[in-house]
C-alpha positions in Angstrom: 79.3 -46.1 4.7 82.5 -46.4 2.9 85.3 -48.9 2.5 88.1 -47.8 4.7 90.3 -47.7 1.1 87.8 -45.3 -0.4 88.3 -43.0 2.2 90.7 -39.7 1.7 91.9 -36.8 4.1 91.8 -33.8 2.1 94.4 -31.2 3.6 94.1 -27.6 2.3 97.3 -25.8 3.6 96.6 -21.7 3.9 99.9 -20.1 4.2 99.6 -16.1 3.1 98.4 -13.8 1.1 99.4 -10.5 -0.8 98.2 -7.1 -2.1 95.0 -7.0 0.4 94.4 -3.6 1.6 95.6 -2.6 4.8 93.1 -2.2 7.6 95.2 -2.1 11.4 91.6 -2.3 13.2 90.2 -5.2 11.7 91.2 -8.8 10.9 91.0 -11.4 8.0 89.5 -15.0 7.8 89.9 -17.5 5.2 86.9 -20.0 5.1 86.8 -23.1 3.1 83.5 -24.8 2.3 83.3 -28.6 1.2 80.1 -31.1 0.6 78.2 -28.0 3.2 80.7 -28.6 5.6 82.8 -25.1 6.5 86.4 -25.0 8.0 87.4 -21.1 8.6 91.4 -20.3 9.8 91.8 -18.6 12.9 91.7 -14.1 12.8 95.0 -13.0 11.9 95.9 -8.9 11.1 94.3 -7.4 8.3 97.3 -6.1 6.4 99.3 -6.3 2.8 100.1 -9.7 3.1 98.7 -11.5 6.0 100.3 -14.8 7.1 97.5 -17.4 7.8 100.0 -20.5 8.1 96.6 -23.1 8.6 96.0 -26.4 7.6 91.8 -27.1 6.7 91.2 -31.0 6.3 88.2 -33.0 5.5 87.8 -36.8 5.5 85.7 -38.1 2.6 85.2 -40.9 0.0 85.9 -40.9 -3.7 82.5 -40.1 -4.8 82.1 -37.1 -2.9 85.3 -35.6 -3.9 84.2 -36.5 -7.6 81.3 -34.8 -6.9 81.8 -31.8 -4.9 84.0 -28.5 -5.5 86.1 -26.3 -2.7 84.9 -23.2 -2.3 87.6 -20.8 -0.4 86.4 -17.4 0.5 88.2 -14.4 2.7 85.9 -12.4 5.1 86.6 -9.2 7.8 84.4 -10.7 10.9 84.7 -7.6 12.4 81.5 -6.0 10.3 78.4 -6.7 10.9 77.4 -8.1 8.2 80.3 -10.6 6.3 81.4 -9.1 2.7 83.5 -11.6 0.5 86.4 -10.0 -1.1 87.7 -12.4 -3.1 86.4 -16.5 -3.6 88.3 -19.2 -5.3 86.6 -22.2 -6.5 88.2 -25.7 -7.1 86.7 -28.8 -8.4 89.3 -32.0 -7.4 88.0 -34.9 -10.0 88.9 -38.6 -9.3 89.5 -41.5 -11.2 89.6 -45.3 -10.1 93.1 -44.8 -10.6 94.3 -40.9 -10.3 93.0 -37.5 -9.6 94.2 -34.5 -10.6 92.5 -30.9 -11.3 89.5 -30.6 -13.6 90.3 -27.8 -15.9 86.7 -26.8 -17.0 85.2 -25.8 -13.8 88.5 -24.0 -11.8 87.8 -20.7 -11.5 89.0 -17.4 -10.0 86.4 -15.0 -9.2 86.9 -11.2 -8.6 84.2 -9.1 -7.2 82.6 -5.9 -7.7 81.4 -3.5 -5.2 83.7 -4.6 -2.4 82.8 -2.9 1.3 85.7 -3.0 3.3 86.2 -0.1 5.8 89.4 2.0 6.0 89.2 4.7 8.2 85.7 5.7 6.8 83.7 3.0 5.1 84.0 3.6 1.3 83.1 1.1 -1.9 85.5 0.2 -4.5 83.7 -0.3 -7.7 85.7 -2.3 -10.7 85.7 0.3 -13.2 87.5 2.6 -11.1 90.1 0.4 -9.5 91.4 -3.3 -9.2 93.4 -4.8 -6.4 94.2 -8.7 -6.4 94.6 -10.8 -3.3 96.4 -13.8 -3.7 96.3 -17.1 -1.8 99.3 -19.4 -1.3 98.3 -23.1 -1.2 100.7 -25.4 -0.7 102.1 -28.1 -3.8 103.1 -31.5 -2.7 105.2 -32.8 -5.1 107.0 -30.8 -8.2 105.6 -33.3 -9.9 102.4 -32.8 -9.5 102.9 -29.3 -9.9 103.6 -29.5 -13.7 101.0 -31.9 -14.2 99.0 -29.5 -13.1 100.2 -26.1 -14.6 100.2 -27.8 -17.8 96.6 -29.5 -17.8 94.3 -27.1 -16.1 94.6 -23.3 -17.1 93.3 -20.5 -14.3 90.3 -19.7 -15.9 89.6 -15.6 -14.7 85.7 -14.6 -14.7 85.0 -10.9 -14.9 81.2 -10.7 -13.0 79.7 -7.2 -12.7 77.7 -7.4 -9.0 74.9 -5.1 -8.8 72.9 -3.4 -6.0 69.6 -4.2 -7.0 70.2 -7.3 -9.4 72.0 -10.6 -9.9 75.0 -10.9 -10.7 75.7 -10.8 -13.9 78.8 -12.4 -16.1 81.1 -10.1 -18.7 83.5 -12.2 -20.0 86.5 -14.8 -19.2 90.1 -15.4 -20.2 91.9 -18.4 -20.0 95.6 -17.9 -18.1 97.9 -21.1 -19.3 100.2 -21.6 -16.1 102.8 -24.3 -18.1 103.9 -20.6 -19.7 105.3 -20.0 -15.7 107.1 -22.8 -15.2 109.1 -22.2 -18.3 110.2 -18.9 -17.1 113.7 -18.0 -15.4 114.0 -19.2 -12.0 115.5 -16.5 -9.3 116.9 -16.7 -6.3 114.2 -15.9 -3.6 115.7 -14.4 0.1 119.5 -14.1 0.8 121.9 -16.5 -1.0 121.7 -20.0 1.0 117.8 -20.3 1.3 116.2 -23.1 -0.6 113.7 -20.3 -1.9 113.2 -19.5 -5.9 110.5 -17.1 -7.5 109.4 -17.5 -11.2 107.5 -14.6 -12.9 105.5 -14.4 -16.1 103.7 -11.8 -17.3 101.5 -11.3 -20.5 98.0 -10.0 -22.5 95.1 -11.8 -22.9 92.0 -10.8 -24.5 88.9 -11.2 -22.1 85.9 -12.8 -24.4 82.1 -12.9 -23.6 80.4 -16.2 -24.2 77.5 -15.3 -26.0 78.5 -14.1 -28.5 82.2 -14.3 -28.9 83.2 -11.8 -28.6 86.6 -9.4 -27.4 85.4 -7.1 -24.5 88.2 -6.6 -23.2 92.0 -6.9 -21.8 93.5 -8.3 -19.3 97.1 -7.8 -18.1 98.5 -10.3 -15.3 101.5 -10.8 -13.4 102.0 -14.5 -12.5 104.8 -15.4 -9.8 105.6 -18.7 -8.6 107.2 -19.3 -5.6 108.8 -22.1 -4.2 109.3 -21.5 -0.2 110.8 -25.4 0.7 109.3 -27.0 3.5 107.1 -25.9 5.8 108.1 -25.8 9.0 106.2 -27.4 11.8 106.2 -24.6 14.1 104.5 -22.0 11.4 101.6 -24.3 11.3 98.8 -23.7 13.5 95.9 -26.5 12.4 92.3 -25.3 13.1 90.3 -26.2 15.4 87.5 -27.9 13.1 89.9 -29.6 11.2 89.0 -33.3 10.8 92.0 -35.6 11.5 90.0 -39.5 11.9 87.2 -41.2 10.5 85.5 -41.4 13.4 85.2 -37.1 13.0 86.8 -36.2 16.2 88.4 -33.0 16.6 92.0 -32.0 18.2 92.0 -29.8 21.3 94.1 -27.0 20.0 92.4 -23.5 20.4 93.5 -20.0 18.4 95.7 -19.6 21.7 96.9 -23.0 21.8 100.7 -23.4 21.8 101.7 -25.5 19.3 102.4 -29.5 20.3 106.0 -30.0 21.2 106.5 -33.3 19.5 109.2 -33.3 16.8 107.8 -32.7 13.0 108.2 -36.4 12.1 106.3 -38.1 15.0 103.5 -35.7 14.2 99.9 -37.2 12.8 99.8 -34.7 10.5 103.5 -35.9 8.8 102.3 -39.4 8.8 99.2 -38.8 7.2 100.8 -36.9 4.3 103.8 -39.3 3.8 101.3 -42.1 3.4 99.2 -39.6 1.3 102.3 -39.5 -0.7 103.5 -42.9 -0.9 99.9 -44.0 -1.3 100.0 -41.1 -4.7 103.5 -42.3 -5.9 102.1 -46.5 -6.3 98.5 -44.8 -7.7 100.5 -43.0 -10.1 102.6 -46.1 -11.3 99.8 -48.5 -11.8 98.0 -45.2 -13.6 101.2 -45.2 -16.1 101.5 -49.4 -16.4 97.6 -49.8 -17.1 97.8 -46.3 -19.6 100.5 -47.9 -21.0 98.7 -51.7 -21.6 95.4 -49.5 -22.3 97.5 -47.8 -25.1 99.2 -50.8 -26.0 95.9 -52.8 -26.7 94.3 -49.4 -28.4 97.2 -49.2 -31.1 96.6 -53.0 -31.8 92.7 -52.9 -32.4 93.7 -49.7 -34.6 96.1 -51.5 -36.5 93.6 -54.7 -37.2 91.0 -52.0 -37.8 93.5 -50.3 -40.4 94.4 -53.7 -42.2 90.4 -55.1 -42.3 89.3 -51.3 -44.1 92.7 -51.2 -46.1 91.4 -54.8 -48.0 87.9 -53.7 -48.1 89.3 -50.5 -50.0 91.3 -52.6 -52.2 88.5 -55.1 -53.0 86.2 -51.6 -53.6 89.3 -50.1 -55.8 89.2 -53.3 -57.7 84.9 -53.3 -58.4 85.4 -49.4 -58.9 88.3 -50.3 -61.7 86.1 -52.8 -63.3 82.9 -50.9 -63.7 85.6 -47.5 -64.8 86.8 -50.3 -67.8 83.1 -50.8 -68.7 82.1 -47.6 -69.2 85.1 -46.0 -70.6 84.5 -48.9 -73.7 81.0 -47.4 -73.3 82.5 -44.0 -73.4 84.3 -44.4 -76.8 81.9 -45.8 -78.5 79.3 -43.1 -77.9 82.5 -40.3 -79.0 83.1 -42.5 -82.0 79.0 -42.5 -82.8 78.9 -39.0 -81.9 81.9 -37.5 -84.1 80.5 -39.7 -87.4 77.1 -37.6 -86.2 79.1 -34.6 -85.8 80.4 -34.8 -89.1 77.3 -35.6 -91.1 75.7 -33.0 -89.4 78.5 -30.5 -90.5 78.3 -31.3 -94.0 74.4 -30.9 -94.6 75.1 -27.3 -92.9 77.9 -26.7 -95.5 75.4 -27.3 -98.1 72.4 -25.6 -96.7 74.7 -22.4 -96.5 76.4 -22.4 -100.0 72.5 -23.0 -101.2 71.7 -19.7 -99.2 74.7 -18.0 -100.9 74.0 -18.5 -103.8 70.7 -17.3 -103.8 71.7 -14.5 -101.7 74.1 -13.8 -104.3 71.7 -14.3 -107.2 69.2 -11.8 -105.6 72.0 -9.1 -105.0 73.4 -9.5 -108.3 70.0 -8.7 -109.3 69.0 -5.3 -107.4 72.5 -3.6 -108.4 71.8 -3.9 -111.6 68.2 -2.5 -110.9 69.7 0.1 -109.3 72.2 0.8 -112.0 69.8 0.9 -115.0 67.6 3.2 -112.4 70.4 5.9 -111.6 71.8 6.2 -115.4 68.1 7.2 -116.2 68.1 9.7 -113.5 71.7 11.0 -114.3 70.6 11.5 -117.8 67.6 13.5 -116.6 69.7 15.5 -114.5 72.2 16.4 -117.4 69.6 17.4 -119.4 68.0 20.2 -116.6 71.6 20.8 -116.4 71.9 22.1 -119.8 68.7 23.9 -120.2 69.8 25.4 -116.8 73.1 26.5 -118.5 71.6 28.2 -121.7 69.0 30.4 -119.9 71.8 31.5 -117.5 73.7 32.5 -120.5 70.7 34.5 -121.7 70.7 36.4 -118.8 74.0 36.9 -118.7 74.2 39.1 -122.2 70.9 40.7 -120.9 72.2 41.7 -117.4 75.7 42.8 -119.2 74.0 44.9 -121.8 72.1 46.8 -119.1 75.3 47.7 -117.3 76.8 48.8 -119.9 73.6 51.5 -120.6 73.9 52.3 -116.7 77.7 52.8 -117.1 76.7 55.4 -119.9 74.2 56.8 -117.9 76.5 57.0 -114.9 78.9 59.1 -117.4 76.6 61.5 -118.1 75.4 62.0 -114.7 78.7 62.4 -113.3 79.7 65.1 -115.8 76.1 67.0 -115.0 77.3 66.6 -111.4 80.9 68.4 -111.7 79.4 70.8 -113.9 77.0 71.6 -111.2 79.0 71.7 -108.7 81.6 74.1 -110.5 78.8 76.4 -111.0 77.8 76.2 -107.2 81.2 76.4 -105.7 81.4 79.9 -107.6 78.4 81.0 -104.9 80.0 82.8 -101.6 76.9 81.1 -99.4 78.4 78.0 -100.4 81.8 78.2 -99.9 81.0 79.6 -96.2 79.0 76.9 -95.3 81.6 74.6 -96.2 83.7 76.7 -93.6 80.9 76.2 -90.9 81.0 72.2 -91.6 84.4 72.6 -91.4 84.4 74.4 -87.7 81.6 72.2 -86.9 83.7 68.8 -87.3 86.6 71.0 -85.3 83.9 71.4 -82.9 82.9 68.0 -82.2 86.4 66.8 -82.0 87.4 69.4 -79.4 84.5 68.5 -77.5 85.2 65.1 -77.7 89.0 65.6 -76.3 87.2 67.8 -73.9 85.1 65.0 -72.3 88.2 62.2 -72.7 90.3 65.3 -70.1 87.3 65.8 -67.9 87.2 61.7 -67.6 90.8 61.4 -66.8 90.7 64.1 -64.4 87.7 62.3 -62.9 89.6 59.5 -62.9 92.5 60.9 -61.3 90.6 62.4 -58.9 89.5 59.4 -57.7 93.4 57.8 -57.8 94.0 60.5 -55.8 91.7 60.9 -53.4 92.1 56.8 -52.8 96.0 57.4 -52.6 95.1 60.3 -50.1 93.1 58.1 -48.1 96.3 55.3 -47.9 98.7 58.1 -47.1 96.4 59.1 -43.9 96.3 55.7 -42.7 99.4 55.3 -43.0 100.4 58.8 -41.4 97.9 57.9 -38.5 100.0 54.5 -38.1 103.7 56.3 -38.2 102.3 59.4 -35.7 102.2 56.8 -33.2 105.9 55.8 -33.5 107.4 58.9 -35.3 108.8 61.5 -34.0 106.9 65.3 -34.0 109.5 66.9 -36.5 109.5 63.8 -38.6 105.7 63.8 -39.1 106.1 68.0 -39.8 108.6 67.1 -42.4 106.8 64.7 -44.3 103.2 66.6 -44.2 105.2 69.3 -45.4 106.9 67.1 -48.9 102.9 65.6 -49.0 101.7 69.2 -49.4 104.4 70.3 -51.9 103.2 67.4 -53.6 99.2 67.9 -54.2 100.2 72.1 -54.7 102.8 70.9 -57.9 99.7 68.3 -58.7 97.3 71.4 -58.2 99.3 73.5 -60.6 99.8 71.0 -63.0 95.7 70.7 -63.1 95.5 74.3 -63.1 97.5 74.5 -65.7 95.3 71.6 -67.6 92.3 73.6 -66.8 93.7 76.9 -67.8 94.8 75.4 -71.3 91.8 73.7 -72.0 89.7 76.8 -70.8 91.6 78.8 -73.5 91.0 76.5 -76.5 87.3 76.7 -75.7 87.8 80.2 -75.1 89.2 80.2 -78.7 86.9 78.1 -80.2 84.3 80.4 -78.9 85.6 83.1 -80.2 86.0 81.8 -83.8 82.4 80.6 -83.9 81.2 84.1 -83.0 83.6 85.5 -85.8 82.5 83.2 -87.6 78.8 83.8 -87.2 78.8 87.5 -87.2 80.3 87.5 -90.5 77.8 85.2 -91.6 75.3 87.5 -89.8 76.7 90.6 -91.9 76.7 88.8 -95.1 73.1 86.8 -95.0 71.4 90.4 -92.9 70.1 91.1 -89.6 69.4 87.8 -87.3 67.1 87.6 -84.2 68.6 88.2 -81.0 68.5 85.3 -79.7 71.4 83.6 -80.6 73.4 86.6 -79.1 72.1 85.1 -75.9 73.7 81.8 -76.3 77.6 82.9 -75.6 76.4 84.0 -72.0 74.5 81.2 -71.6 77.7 78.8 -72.6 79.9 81.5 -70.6 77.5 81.0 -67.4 77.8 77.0 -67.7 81.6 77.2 -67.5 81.8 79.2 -64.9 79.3 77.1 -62.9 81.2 73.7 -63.7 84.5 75.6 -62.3 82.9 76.2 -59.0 81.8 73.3 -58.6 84.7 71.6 -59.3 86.9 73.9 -57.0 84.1 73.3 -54.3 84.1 69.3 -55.3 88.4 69.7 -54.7 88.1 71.4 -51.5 85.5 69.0 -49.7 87.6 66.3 -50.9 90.8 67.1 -49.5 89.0 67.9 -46.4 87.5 64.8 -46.2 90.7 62.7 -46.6 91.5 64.1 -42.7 95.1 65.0 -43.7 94.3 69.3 -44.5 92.4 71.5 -42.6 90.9 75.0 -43.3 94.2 76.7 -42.1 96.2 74.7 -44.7 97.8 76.8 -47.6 96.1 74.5 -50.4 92.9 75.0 -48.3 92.9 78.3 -48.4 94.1 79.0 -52.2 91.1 76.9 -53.1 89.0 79.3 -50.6 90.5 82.0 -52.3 89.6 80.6 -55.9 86.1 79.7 -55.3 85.3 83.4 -54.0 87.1 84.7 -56.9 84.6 82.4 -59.3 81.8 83.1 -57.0 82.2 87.5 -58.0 82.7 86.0 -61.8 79.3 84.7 -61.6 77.6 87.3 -60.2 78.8 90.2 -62.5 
């Protein structure tokens, strides 16, 4: 058992909560576990924020409370089976001298998969929505307060609780709470009320401990609130709460009315202003033995500082000397080294002008090798050279005495030639074969400018029936917007149009038809004279005008029937169109040609 001084009365004042989801048909406990020991507040409504207004206390030594942590956890007794929705856990550290908040193991748990009922029972998962239910503990001092906020951040575990396994831990973030108390204070309530609220909000990165790592965000909203007292009659103390050493328990129940002593006379007010008087002198003899603590620390570091500072000095000293000795050492192994240097330097001079020389020397020597070798070869080659030279000019008086012979020859054969050829022009065979080759050559040009027209009317042809084949697209595109004596109007300028090109072809055709008509002719003048003038010829070559007669008219039929099945084709004419039927007309006419 204890001393009577090592025994505290740990008071855990539950006043309300916020943002808890609001549930008329059931009701919310708060239960605080210490050293196995649970304390629970009585049922109050389960709404947003839910005013508990309980005092949980424990009596317990200095080694227990050293020892063990609170653990404060919020149920719904009203299901059958009790589902945490959220759990804060505290771990209150004391000295022989102070206590205050142990930052490394306060932590503020939310929890996934939460079953609370509402209306229908339902279960909110983390990833799909958050809500945050805050419990308001009561400070005693602002004091203590800062001390607090500025020692021991809220440290905020994200777990991930599973069906089937354990639950398992995703990260942390470390919330620093002196950040809130630097904020700007506000007036809390209507003007006159002792009431202020501070707010702070902020990012922090959430980081997994193995490995470190970012896994996420978290964005928080801390308020502080400072309410003033409490009033005596808002308190309603449990009954398990633990008020003596001897363990015994007050007879309030959840109905109880609440004592009618005044706040002062209470046991609960003189239990706290001890607590606090008690916490004020521990806090003054923490500061004055700090203080000598810090007082005799600064002077064993300042002896420590002067002892190592003159053992530096003496070890700067030794260092100095032995630097001394071997920088003499030093300079005499540069000045040995340099006379080395220089020896060395000047035996490689020599060794190289030796080389040079009888690099030189041996140099000196193959030029002029080379030189006596090339003015032998030089004289060789200007010998050939000359030999060369005479022969060519040998061959030269032989080569131009032999033109000049053919140049005589040439002579004479040209004037054998002329005579010749006087003698034969005086024939009449002659002279009209000279007249065929003529009309032969005539021939072959017509023909050729015969086959350039029948290309470029091909060609044309093909210009037109492409531009044909434009024009009825685009007449099918304006029939569907233009009006009926528009359209008539411009099929009758497009058919005016092909007859002009039609006559102009005609007209082509007609020409060229009568220059090989005349061609024709003049060959069978030509011929017949010939005929009359060599005798009588076989017959057969009478048959050849028919024959070349026959071809023509065949290639104009088909080219008439080639025009008409093209214009048809283009979809703009139709058998009842004039064009149509001159082309009709003309074919039949070429048709009778052929057959007579």
């Amino acid at each position: 058992m204890a001393a009577k001084s090592d025994q505290l009365l740990i008071v855990v004042s539950v006043l309300e909560g916020r943002h808890f989801p609001k549930s008329p048909r059931l009701s919310l406990v708060v239960q605080a576990s210490f050293d196995g020991e649970h304390l629970e507040t009585d049922p109050v409504e389960h709404r947003e924020q839910p005013q508990f207004s309980t005092e949980l206390a424990w009596e317990l030594d200095r080694k227990t409370l050293h020892q063990t942590p609170v653990h404060i956890q919020t149920f719904c007794p009203s299901l059958k089976f009790l589902s945490s929705t959220v759990f804060l856990l505290f771990s209150i550290c004391c000295d022989s001298q102070h206590w205050i908040i142990d930052s490394n193991v306060s932590r503020f748990h939310l929890v996934s998969g939460i079953v609370l009922p509402r209306q229908h029972d339902y279960r909110l998962h983390v990833k799909e929505s958050h809500y945050l239910a805050l419990l308001r503990v009561a400070m005693v001092t602002w004091r203590h307060t800062w001390r607090c906020f500025s020692r021991v951040p809220l440290v905020v575990e994200l777990w991930d609780r599973g069906s089937s396994s354990r639950d398992q831990l995703l990260g942390s973030a470390s919330i620093q709470l002196h950040q809130l108390l630097s904020s700007e204070k506000t007036q809390l309530g209507p003007t006159g009320d002792p009431g202020w609220r501070q707010t702070h909000q902020d990012r922090i990165p959430v980081v997994h401990p193995q490995p470190s790592e970012r896994v996420a965000e978290l964005s928080y909203v801390a308020t502080l609130e400072d309410l003033g007292f409490i009033k005596a009659k808002e308190v309603l103390v449990s009954d398990s709460i633990q008020v003596g050493p001897d363990g015994s328990e007050p007879g309030l129940g959840p109905g109880a009315p609440p004592a009618p002593q005044a706040t002062r006379d209470t046991l609960e007010y003189r239990a706290a202003l001890e607590l606090e008087m008690w916490k004020e002198e521990q806090e003054d003899l923490f500061d004055d033995q700090l203080k000598q603590k810090e007082l005799r620390h600064m002077q064993a570091l300042a002896d420590e500082w002067r002892k190592r500072d003159r053992e530096r000095e003496a070890l700067v000293k030794k260092k100095e000397l032995e630097f001394n000795l071997l920088e003499e050492k030093l300079q005499k192994t540069l000045c040995d080294l340099e006379k080395r240097e220089k020896q060395l330097a000047e035996a490689e001079l020599q060794r190289l002008q030796r080389e040079l020389r009888a690099e030189h020397d041996l140099t000196q020597k193959e030029l002029q090798e080379a030189s006596r070798r090339l003015q032998r070869e030089s004289d060789h080659l200007v010998a050939l050279e000359k030999e060369k030279v005479r022969l060519m000019e040998e061959e030269r008086g032989r080569l131009l005495q032999q033109m000049a012979d053919a140049e005589a020859r040439y002579q004479q054969l040209q004037k054998e030639f002329q005579l010749f050829r006087e003698q034969q022009n005086l024939r009449p065979e002659f002279r009209l074969q000279a007249e065929v080759n003529l009309l032969a050559l005539e021939k072959v040009e017509l023909e050729r400018k015969l086959e350039s027209t029948t290309k470029s009317k091909l060609h044309y042809k093909q210009q037109w029936g492409r531009a044909l084949k434009e024009l009825a697209r685009f007449k099918q595109r304006e029939q569907e917007n233009a009006m009926a004596r528009l359209k008539k109007q411009q099929a009758e300028l497009e058919a005016m149009r092909l007859r002009y090109l039609a006559t102009e072809e005609k007209e082509v055709v007609r020409q060229d038809r009568q220059e090989l008509d005349d061609i024709r002719n003049e060959l069978n003048r030509l011929k017949k004279q010939e005929q009359e003038k060599l005798g009588p010829a076989p017959a057969e070559p009478d048959s050849a005008p028919s024959l070349n007669l026959n071809e023509s008219a065949e290639e104009h039929l088909s080219r008439l029937l080639e025009e008409r099945d093209t214009l048809l084709r283009t979809g703009v004419y139709t058998h009842d169109d004039r064009i149509i039927a001159e082309l009709s007309r003309q074919i039949q006419e070429a048709m009778r040609d052929r057959k007579l």
